[in-house]
N, C-alpha and C positions, 0 to 999 in steps of 0.2 A: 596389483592394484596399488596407487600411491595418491596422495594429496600432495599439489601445490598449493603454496601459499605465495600470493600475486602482492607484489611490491607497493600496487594500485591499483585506483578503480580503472585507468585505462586498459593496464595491463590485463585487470579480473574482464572489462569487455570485450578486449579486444581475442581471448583465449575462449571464453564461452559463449562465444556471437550461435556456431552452430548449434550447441548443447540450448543454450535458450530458443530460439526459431522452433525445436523440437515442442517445445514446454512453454507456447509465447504467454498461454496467462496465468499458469502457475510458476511459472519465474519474474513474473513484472515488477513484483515489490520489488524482487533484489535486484531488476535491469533498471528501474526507475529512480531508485535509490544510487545506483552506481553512477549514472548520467550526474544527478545532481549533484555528485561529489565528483565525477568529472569535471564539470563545468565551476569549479570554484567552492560548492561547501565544503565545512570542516566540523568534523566531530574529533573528539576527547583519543581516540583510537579507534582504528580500523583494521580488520580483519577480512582479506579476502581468497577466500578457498574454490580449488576444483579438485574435484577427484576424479583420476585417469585411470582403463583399465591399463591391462598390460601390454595392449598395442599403441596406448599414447593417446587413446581417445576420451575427449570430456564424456563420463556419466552422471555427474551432478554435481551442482555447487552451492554454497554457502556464502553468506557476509554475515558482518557484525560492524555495525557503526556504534562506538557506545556513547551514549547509557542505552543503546535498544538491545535487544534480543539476538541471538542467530536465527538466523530467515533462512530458512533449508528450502531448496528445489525437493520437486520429486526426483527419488532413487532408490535405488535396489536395498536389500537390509543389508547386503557386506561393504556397499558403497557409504551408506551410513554409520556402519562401526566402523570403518579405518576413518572417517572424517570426524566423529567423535573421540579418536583416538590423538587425531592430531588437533583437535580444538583443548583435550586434555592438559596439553605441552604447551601449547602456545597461548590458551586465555581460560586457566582452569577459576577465572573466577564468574564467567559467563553468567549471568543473571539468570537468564531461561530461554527458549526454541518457541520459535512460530513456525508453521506449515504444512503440508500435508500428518494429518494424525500417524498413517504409519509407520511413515521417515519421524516423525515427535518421538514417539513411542520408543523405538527401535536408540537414537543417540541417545536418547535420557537412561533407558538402561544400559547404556556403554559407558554413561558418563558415572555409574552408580547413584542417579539422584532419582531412583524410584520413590522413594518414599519422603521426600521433599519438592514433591512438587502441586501445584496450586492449578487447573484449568482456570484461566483469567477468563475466555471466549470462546465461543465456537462462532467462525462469520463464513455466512455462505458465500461464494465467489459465483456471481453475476455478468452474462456478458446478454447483449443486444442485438438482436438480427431484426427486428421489423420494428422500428419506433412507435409508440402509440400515441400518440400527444395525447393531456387532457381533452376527456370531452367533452367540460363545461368551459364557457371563455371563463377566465382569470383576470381577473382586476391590476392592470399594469403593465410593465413591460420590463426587456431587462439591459441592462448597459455591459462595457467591459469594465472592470476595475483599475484604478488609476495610482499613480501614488498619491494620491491626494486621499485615498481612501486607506492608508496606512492604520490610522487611528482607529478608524472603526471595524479594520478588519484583526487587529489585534486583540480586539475587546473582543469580539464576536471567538473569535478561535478559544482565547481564553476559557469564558463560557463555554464554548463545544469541548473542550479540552475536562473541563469539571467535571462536564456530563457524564461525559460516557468514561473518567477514569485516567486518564493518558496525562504524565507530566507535562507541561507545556513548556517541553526543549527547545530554546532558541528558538520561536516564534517570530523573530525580529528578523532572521535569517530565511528562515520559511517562507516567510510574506515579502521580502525583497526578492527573493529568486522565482517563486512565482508569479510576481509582478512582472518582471525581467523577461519571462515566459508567455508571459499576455494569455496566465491559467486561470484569470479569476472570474464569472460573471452574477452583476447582483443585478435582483431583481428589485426594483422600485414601483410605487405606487404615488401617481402624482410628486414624482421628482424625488421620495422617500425611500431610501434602499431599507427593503422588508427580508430581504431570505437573500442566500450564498449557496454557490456552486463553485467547486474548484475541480481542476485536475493533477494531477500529478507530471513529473517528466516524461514527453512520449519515449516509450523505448521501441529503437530500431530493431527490426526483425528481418529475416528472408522475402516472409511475406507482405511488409510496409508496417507503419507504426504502429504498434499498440497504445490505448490510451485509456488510463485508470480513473475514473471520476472520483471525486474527494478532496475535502470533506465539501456534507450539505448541510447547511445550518441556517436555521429561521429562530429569533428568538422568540422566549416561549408566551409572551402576550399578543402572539402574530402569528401561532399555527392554526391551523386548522382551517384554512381559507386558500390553500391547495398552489402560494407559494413557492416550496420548494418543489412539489411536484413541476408546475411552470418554469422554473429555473434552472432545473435536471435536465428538464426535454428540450430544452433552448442549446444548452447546452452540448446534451450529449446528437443532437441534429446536427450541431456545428462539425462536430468530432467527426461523427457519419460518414459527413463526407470527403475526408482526408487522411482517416486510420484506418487498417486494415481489421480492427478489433477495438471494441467500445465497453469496457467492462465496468462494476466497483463491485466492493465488497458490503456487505449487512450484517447485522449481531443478527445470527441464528436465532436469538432467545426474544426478538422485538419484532411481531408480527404485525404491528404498524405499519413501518419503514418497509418489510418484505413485502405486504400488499401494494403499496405506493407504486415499488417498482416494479413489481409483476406487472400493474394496469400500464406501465408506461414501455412493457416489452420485454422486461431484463428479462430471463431466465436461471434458475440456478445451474452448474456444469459442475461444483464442485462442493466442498467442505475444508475449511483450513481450522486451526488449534493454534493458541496463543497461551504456551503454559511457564509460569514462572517458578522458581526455583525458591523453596522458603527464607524468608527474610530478604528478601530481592527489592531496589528497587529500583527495578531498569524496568524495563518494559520494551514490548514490540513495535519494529519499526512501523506504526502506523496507517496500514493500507488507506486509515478511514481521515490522514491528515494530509497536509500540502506536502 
C-alpha cells in the first residue's frame, strides 16, 4: 500500500475518476472541490492524495485546499494510516479532517491529535429520489442569478457565512465561478429577491453527474413563509433532470432545516464529521457553501 501525491486537481481527477464513480456521494465535496480548482480557482496550497493498494489500484483519497480541512473519502483503517502518515511529511500543520467518522477517527489517531481535537459538526448527507414540491403555493417565483446580483449575493453569503461559523474565504471568487456555472437561483417576491439556492460544481461520474445543492439562505426577517423550501425544490427539479444524483448536506444538530427537506424528498444515506484540531483555524471545505 502507497500514497500518491498528484501534482493537480487534473491529475488528482483524472487518477481517481474510478475510485470516486465507486463512492459518487461520499466523495463529492473532494470531486466538486477538484473541478472548481480545475477549472481556474486558487487556494494558499493544495494537497492532493490517493492511496493504492499493491496492485496499483485507487482505495481512497484525500484533498486539502487551504485554509480548509482534509476531506477524506471513505476507506479502509490501513488505507487511512499510510495517508495520515503521508499527510504527516507533507502538511504536518493540517488544521483538522472532515468525513466519514471512522476514516476521522482512525487518521486523527495516526496523526497523534487525539487529544486536541474539537467535533466542529456532525451533517447528515441527503440525497433525492422522489421530489416533493411544497404543498401550499408560495408567494413568488424564482429567477437565475446574474452578475448583476454580485452585491447581494456577497452580503447574503457573508451572513450565511456568520451563521453557521465558516470563515468567509474568497467569497468574491466563490460567487464569480458560480455565476460562471449558471449555479445560483433566487427566489423573488414581486420582483424582490427573498431566499437563495445554489449548487456546487457538477462532478462527473460513470454513472452521470452528481449535483451537491448549497448553500440555502433566506435572511432572517423573511423565514418562515416557506421560501427557501420553494427555491430548493425549484431548484433541486432543475437538477433532476440532468444529474444522475441530487444530494446536500444538513447540521445534524438543526431539526428545522432536516424537516424541510425530508417534506421535500431528501432522505438521509449517510453521517459525516467536521473535527478541528485545537487552536485551528481552518476549517472544512464547506459542503454547505458555493
Amino acid at each position: 500500500m502507497r500514497v500518491v501525491s498528484h501534482p493537480d486537481a487534473q491529475a488528482f481527477l483524472a487518477a481517481t475518476e474510478g475510485f470516486r464513480g465507486t463512492e459518487p456521494v461520499l466523495t463529492n465535496v473532494i470531486g466538486s472541490v477538484a473541478e472548481s480548482v480545475a477549472a481556474g480557482r486558487v487556494y494558499p496550497a493544495e494537497f492532493w492524495y490517493a492511496v493504492l493498494d499493491d496492485d496499483g489500484s485507487v482505495i481512497g483519497c484525500a484533498i486539502r485546499t487551504a485554509p480548509w480541512f482534509l476531506s477524506l473519502s471513505p476507506m479502509s483503517a490501513e488505507a487511512a494510516r499510510a495517508l495520515a502518515a503521508a499527510v504527516q511529511v507533507a502538511d504536518p500543520a493540517v488544521p483538522g479532517v472532515a468525513g466519514p467518522e471512522d476514516v476521522a477517527e482512525v487518521v486523527i489517531a495516526a496523526l497523534g491529535r487525539q487529544a486536541d481535537t474539537h467535533l466542529d459538526f456532525r451533517e447528515h448527507v441527503q440525497v433525492v429520489n422522489t421530489l416533493m414540491p411544497p404543498s401550499r403555493p408560495i408567494d413568488g417565483t424564482w429567477r437565475r442569478g446574474t452578475v448583476d446580483d454580485t452585491d447581494l449575493l456577497l452580503a447574503w453569503l457573508e451572513e450565511f457565512s456568520a451563521e453557521v461559523g465558516l470563515p468567509a474565504f474568497d467569497l468574491p471568487g466563490a460567487v464569480a465561478g458560480r455565476l460562471a456555472d449558471d449555479a445560483y437561483r433566487i427566489w423573488t417576491v414581486d420582483g424582490a429577491p427573498v431566499s437563495l439556492a445554489g449548487h456546487a460544481s457538477l462532478v462527473q461520474t460513470p454513472a452521470g453527474p452528481v449535483a451537491r445543492i448549497g448553500p440555502v439562505f433566506t435572511p432572517s426577517h423573511l423565514r418562515g413563509r416557506g421560501y427557501a423550501s420553494a427555491v430548493t425544490a425549484a431548484l433541486t427539479q432543475e437538477l433532476m433532470q440532468r444529474c444522475a444524483v441530487v444530494m446536500l448536506f444538513t447540521d445534524a444538530a438543526n431539526p428545522t432545516s432536516n424537516a424541510v427537506y425530508a417534506r421535500l424528498g431528501y432522505e438521509i444515506v449517510a453521517d459525516v464529521v467536521e473535527v478541528s484540531f485545537g487552536g485551528s483555524d481552518g476549517q472544512a471545505d464547506s459542503p454547505s457553501m458555493p
